[in-house]
C-alpha positions in Angstrom: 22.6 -3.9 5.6 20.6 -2.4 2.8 21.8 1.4 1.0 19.7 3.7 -0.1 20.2 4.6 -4.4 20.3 7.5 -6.2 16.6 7.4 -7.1 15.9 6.7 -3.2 15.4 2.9 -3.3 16.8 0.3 -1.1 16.6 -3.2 -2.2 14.5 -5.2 0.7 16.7 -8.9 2.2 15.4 -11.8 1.6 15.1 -12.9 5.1 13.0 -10.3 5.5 10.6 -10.6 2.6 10.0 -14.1 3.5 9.3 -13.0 7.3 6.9 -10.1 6.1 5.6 -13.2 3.2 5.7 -10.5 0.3 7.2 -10.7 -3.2 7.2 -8.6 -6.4 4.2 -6.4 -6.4 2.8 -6.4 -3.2 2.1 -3.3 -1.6 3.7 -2.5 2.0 3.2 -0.2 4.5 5.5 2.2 7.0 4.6 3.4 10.3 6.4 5.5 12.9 6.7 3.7 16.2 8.4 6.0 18.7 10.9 7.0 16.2 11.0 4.2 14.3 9.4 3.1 11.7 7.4 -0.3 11.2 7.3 -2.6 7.8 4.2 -4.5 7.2 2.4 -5.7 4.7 -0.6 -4.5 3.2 -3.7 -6.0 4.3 -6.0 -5.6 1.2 -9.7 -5.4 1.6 -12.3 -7.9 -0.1 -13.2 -4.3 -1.7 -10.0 -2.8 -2.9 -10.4 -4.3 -6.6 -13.6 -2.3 -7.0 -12.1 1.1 -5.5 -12.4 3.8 -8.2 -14.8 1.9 -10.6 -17.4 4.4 -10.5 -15.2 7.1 -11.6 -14.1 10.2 -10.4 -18.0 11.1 -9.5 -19.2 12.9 -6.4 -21.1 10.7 -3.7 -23.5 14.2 -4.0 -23.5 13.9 -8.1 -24.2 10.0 -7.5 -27.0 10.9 -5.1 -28.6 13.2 -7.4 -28.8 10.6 -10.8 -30.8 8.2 -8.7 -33.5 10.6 -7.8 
């Protein structure tokens, strides 16, 4: 049984790290199921490591430098 901390944490079992095959800085995701909610892992796209490289620019803004 896990228990929520002060700062809202809870500290994830083993058994069910090793089932969800995460460690130390991978990223997981909760759903709600029917009133309950669903751990998984995060599946990261080939793409992820690029996301934000441009910038905080506007697709328009973008659109408009390359004409």
């Amino acid at each position: 049984m896990a228990m929520l901390t002060q700062k809202s944490q809870v500290t994830m079992p083993k058994k069910i790290r090793n089932v969800l095959g995460i460690g130390p800085g991978d990223e997981i995701e909760y759903i709600t199921v029917k009133g309950k909610i669903v751990l998984s892992k995060k599946k990261n796209s080939i793409f992820d490591k690029y996301k934000g490289i441009l910038g905080a620019s506007k697709t328009a803004d973008i659109i408009d430098e390359l004409r």
